[in-house]
C-alpha positions as CSV (number, residue, x, y, z in Angstrom):
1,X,0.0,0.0,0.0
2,X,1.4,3.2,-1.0
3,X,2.2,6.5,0.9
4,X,-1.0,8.1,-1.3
5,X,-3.4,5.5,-0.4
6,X,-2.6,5.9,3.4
7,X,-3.2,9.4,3.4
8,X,-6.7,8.8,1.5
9,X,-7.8,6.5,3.9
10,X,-6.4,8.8,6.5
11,X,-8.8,11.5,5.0
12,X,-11.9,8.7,4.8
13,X,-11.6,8.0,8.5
14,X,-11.5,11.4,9.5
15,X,-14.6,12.1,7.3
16,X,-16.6,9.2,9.5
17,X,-15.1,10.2,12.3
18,X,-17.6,13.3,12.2
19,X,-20.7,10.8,11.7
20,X,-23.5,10.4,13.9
21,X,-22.4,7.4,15.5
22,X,-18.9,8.3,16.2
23,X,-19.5,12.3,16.7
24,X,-22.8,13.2,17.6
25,X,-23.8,10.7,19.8
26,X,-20.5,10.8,22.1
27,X,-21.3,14.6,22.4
28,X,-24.4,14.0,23.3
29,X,-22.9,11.5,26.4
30,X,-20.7,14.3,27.1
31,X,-22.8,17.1,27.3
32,X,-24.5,15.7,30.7
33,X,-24.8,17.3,33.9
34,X,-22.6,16.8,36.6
35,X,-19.6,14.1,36.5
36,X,-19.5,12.7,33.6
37,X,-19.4,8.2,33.9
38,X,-16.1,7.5,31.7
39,X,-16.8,3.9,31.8
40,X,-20.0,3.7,30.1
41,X,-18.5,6.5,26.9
42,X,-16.0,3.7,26.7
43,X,-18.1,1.1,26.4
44,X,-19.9,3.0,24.0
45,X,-17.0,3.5,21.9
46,X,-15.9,0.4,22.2
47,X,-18.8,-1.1,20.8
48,X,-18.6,1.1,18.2
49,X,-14.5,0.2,17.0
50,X,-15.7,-3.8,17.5
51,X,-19.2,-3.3,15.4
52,X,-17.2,-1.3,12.7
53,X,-14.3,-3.6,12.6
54,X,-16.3,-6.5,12.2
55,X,-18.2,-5.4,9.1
56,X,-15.7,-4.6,7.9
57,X,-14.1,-7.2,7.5
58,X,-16.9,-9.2,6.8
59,X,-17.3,-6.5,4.1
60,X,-13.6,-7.2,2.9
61,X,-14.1,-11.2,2.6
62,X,-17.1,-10.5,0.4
63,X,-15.6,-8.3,-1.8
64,X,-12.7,-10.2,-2.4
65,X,-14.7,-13.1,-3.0
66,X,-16.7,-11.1,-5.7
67,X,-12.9,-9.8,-7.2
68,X,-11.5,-13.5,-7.8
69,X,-15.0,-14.8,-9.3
70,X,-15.1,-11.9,-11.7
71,X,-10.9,-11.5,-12.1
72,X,-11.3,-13.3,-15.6
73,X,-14.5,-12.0,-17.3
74,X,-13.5,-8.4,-16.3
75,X,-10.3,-8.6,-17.6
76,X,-11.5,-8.9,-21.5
77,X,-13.2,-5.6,-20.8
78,X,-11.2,-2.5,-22.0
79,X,-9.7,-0.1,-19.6
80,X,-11.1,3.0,-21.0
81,X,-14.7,1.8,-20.8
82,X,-14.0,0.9,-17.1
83,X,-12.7,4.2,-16.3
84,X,-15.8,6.0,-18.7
85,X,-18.0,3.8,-16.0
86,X,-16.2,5.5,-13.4
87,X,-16.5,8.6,-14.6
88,X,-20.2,8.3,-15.0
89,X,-20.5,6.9,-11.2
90,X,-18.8,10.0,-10.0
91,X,-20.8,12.5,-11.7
92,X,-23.7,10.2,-10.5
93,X,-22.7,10.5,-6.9
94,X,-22.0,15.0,-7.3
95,X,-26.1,14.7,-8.4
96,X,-27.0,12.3,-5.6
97,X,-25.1,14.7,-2.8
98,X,-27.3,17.5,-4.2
99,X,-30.8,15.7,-3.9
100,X,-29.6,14.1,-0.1
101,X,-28.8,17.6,1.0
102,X,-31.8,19.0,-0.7
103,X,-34.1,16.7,0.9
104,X,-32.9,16.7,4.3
105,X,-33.4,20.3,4.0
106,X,-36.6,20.2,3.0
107,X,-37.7,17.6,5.7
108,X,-36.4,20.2,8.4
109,X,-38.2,23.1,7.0
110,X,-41.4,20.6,6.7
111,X,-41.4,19.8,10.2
112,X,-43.9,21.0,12.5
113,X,-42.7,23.6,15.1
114,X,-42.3,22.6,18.7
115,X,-42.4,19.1,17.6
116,X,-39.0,17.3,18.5
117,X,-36.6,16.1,15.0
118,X,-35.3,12.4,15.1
119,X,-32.0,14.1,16.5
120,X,-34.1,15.5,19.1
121,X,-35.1,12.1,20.2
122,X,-32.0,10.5,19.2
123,X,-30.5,12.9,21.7
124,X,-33.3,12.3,24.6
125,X,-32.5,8.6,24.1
126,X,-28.8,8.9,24.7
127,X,-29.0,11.5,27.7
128,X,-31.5,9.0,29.3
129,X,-29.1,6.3,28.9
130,X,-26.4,8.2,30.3
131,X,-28.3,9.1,33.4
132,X,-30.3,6.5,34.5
133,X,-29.6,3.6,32.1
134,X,-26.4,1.1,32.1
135,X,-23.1,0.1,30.3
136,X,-25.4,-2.7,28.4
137,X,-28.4,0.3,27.4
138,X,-25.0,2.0,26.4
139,X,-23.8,-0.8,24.1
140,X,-27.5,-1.2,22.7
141,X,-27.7,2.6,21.8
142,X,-24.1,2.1,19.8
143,X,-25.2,-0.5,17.9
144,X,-28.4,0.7,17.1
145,X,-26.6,4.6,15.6
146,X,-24.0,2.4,13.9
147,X,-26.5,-0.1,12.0
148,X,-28.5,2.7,11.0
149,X,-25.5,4.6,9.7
150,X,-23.4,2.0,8.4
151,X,-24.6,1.5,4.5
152,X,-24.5,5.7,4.3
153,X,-20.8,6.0,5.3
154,X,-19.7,5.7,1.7
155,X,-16.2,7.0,3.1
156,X,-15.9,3.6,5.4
157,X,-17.6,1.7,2.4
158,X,-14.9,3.1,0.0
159,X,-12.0,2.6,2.4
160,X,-12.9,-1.5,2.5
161,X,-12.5,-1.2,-1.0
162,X,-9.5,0.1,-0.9
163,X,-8.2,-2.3,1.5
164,X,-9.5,-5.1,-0.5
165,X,-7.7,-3.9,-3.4
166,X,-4.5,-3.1,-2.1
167,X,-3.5,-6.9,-1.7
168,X,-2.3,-7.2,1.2
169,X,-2.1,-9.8,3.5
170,X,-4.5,-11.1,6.0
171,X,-3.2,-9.7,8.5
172,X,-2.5,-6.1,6.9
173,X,-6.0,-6.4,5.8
174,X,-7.1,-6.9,9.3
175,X,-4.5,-4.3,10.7
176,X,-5.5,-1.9,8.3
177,X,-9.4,-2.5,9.0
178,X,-8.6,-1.8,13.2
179,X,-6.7,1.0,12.7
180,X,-9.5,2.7,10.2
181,X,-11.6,2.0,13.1
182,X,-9.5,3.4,15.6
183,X,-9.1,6.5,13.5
184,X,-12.8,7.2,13.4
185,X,-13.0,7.5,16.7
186,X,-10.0,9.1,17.3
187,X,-12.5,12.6,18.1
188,X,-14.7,11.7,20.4
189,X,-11.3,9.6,22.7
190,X,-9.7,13.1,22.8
191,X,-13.1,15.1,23.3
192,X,-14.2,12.8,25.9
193,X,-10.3,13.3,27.7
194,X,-10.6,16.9,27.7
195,X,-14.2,16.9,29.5
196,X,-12.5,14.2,32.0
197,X,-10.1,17.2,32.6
198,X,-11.9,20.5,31.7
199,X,-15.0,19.3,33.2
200,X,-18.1,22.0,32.6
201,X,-15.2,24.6,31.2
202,X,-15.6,22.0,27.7
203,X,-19.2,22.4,27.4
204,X,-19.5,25.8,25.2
205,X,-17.4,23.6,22.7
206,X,-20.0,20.4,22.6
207,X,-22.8,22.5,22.6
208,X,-21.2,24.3,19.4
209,X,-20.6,20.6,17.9
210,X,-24.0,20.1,18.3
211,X,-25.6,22.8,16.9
212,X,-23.6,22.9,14.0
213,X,-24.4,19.2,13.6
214,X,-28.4,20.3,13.8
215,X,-28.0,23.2,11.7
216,X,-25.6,21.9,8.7
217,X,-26.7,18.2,8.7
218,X,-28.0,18.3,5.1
219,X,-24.6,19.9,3.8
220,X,-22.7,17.5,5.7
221,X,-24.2,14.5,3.8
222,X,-24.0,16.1,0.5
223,X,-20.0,17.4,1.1
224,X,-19.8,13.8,1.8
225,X,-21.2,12.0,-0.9
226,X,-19.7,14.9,-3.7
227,X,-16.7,14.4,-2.1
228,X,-16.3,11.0,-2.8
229,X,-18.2,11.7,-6.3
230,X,-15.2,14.3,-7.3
231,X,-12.4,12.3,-6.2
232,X,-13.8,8.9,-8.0
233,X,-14.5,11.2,-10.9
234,X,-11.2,13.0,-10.8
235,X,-9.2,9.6,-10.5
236,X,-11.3,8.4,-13.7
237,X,-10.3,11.6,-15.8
238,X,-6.6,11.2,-14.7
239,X,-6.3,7.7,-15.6
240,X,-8.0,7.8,-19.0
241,X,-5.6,10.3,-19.8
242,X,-2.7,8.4,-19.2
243,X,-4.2,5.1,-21.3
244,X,-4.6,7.6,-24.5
245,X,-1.4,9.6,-24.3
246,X,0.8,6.0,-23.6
């Protein structure tokens, strides 16, 4: 694995990192009253590295699976009309971030005032959890955010399929999986440390997190999914310009 695809995947799990799973959520946790229980946030995040590291690797068996059975018939297919397929399936994915943002909007301008959003409840859910609940209503509240979430992180989704096709070893594969994992929750370990330490001084700075999570949800989805649109796009262009110049 090169130097270039390290620091994509770098950039991938940072872009999860800001999900609702392994973000929002953990804010959420934090932004309780009083003295904040360390040992059920762990356990939350926990749940979250193990749930995410599984899939993916179940995700990675699959797809290599799917590789070798179609190695042979794909390989009589030209080059440029793989890369033209690209191409198409990143302009595909700009449109799509347009219509996800536009309809997220349009479902927060369509709701009814004084009734509460799903983050609303989402967020009632975890702070109950946090006060009164356990480490195992903590665990279930992880792996319900990360199942919902999991098929829209097209930036862990890509980053499988990076692994997969970097052809690496079992054991790179399954080092490279944990430490994606690690990665994405790499915000939420050092905001939870600084509220350990900061204690209600850190609160101005969740509450911002949260808000701008409320306010900008719609963009944040469609800077997403165009992201990954002009990057696939972009890597399609570059390529079929080096197969018609050599």
């Amino acid at each position: 694995m090169t130097g270039g695809v390290a620091i994509i995947l770098v950039g991938f799990s940072l872009i999860d990192s800001t999900s609702f799973g392994t973000l929002l959520i953990p804010v959420w946790l934090l932004l309780t009253p009083g003295k904040i229980k360390a040992g059920r946030i762990t356990a939350y995040l926990v749940t979250v590295v193990i749930f995410y590291f599984a899939i993916g690797l179940a995700l990675a068996a699959g797809a290599d699976t799917f590789v070798e059975v179609l190695r042979e018939p794909l390989a009589v297919i030209p080059s440029v009309a793989w890369r033209t397929v690209q191409a198409i399936t990143g302009i595909g994915l700009i449109i799509l971030s347009y219509y996800l943002e536009a309809r997220i909007n349009r479902r927060q301008e369509s709701q009814t005032p004084g009734t509460p959003g799903r983050l609303a409840r989402w967020r009632s859910r975890a702070l109950e959890d946090a006060d009164h609940g356990g480490a195992t209503s903590v665990v279930k509240l992880a792996l319900v955010g990360t199942s919902l979430e999991v098929l829209t992180m097209l930036p862990y989704l890509a980053a499988i399929g990076i692994l997969t096709a970097a052809d690496l070893s079992h054991a790179g594969l399954t080092a490279g999986v944990a430490a994606y994992c690690l990665l994405m929750i790499l915000p939420a370990v050092i905001l939870t440390i600084a509220r350990l330490t900061m204690h209600e001084r850190l609160t101005p700075v969740l509450t911002r997190i949260n808000n701008w999570f409320s306010r900008l949800s719609g963009k944040a989805v469609g800077w997403t999914v165009g992201g990954i649109g002009i990057g696939i796009l972009v890597n399609a262009v570059i390529n079929m310009v080096i197969l018609t110049t050599s």
